[in-house]
C-alpha positions as CSV (number, residue, x, y, z in Angstrom):
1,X,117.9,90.3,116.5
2,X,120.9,91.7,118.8
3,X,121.0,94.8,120.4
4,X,122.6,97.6,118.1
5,X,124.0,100.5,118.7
6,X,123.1,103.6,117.6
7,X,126.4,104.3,115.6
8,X,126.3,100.4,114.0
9,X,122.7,102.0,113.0
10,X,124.2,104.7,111.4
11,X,127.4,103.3,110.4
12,X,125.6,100.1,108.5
13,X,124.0,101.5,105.2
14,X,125.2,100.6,102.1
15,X,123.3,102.3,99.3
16,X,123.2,106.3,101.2
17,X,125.3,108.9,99.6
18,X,127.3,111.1,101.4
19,X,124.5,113.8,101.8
20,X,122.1,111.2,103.1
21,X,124.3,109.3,105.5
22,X,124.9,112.8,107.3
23,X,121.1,113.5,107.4
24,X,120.2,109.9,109.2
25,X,119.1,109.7,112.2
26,X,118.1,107.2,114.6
27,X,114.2,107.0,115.3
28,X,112.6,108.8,118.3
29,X,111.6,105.2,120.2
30,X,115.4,103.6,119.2
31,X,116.5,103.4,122.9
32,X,113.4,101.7,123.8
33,X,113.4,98.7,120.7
34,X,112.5,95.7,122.2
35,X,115.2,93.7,120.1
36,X,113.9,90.2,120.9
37,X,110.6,90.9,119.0
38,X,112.6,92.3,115.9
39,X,114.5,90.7,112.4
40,X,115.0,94.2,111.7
41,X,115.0,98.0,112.8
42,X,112.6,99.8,110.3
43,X,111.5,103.3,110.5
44,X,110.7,106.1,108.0
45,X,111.9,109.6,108.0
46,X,109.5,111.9,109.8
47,X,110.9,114.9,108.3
48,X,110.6,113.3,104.7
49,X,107.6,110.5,104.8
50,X,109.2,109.1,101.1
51,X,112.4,107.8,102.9
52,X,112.4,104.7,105.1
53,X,115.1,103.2,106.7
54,X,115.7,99.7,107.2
55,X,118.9,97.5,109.2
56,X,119.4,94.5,109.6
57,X,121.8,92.0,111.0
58,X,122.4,89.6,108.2
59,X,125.0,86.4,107.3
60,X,127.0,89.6,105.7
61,X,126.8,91.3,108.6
62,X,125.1,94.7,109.8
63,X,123.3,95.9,106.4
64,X,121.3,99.2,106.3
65,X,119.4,100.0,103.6
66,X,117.8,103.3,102.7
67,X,114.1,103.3,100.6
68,X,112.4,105.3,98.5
69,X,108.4,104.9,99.2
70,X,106.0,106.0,96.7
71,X,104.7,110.0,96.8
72,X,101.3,108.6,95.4
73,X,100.0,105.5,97.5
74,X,97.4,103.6,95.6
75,X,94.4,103.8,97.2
76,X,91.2,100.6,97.6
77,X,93.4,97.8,96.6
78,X,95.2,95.1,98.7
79,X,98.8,94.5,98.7
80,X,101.1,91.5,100.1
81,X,104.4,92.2,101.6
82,X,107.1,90.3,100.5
83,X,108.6,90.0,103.4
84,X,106.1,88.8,106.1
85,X,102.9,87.8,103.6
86,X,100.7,90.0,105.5
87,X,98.2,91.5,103.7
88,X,97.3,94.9,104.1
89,X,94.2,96.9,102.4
90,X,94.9,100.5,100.5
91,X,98.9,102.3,101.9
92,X,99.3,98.9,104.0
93,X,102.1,96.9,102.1
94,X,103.8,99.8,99.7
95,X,106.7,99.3,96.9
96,X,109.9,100.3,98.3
97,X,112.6,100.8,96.4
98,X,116.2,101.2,97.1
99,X,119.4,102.0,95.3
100,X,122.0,99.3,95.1
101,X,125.1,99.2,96.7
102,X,128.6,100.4,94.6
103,X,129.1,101.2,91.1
104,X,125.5,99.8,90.1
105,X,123.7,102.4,92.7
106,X,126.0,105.1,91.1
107,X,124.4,104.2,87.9
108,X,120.9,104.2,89.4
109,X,120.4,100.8,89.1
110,X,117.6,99.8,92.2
111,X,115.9,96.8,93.6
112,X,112.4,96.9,95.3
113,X,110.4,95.2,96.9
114,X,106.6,95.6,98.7
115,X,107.0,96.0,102.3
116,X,104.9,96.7,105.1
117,X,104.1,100.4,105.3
118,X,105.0,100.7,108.9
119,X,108.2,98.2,108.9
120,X,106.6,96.1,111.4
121,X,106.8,93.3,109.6
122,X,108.7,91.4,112.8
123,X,105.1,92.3,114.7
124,X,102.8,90.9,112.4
125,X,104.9,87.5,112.1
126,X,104.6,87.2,115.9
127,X,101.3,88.5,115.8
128,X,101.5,91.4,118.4
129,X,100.5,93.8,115.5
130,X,97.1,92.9,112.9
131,X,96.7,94.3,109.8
132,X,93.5,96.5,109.7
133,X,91.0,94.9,106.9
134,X,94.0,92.5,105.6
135,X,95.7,90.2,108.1
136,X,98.1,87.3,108.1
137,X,97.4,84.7,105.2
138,X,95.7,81.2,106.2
139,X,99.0,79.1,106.4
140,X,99.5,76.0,109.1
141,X,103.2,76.7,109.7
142,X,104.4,77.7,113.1
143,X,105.4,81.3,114.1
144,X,109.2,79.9,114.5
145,X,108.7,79.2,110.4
146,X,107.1,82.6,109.6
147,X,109.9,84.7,111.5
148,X,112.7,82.4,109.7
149,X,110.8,82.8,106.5
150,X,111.1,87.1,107.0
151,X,114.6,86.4,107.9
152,X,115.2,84.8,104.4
153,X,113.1,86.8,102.8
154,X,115.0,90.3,104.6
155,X,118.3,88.5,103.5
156,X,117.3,87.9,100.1
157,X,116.2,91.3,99.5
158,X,119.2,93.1,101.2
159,X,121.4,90.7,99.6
160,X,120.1,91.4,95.8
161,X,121.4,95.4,97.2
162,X,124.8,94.7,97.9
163,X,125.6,92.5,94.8
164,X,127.3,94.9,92.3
């Protein structure tokens, strides 16, 4: 991913309403992003742990997208994110959920997907981050196929957002 700055960050969601684009803000570590090792800047809220943030720079451009996580995470079962297939045991891979873009969003109309609890999905993919109890599924592909398989999978999702 390229470098961003911190007001294409800010500037780049589509689905926040005007209350919630003045509350963003960038995440504490933002300076220090090692942007070769990321498809996407993901963080959640620290002041509101059900809101996550996630931007990417996609074939439409800079898209930011802000989620909804669940106030009650399932506990003992495993999940699959959708984005990386790494699986993650209990609050690992979470449903996320986020309000589509325009007229639809207005009329609470979302789109959701499970992602990885952390939004590290970019780590696990390279595999400088392991899911604890879960891990990466047995798959003979390269790393080079994973990372453009979360690219299409990050496009497909932020892409079913924007369409009104």
């Amino acid at each position: 991913m390229q470098a961003l700055s911190g007001d294409q960050v800010l500037g780049s969601f589509v689905n926040a309403t005007p209350a919630e684009a003045e509350r963003l803000e960038l995440p504490w570590w933002f300076d220090a992003a090692l942007w070769d090792s990321l498809d996407y800047l993901g963080w959640t809220d620290p002041d509101a742990p059900e809101r996550g943030y996630l931007v990417a720079d996609t074939s439409f451009g800079v898209v930011g997208a802000v989620l909804r996580l669940p106030k009650r995470r399932p506990q003992g079962r495993r999940a699959l994110c959708n984005l990386c297939w790494t699986q993650h045991p209990g609050q690992g891979a979470l449903l996320m959920v986020a309000r589509r873009a325009g007229k639809a969003g207005l009329n609470h109309n979302t789109v959701g997907t499970y992602i990885c609890a952390d939004l590290a999905c970019s780590l696990y993919v390279r595999g400088l981050r392991r899911s604890l109890g879960g891990g990466a599924m047995p798959e003979t592909i390269t790393v080079g196929v994973r990372v453009q398989r979360l690219q299409d999978n990050l496009e497909d999702f932020l892409g079913r957002i924007l369409v009104d």
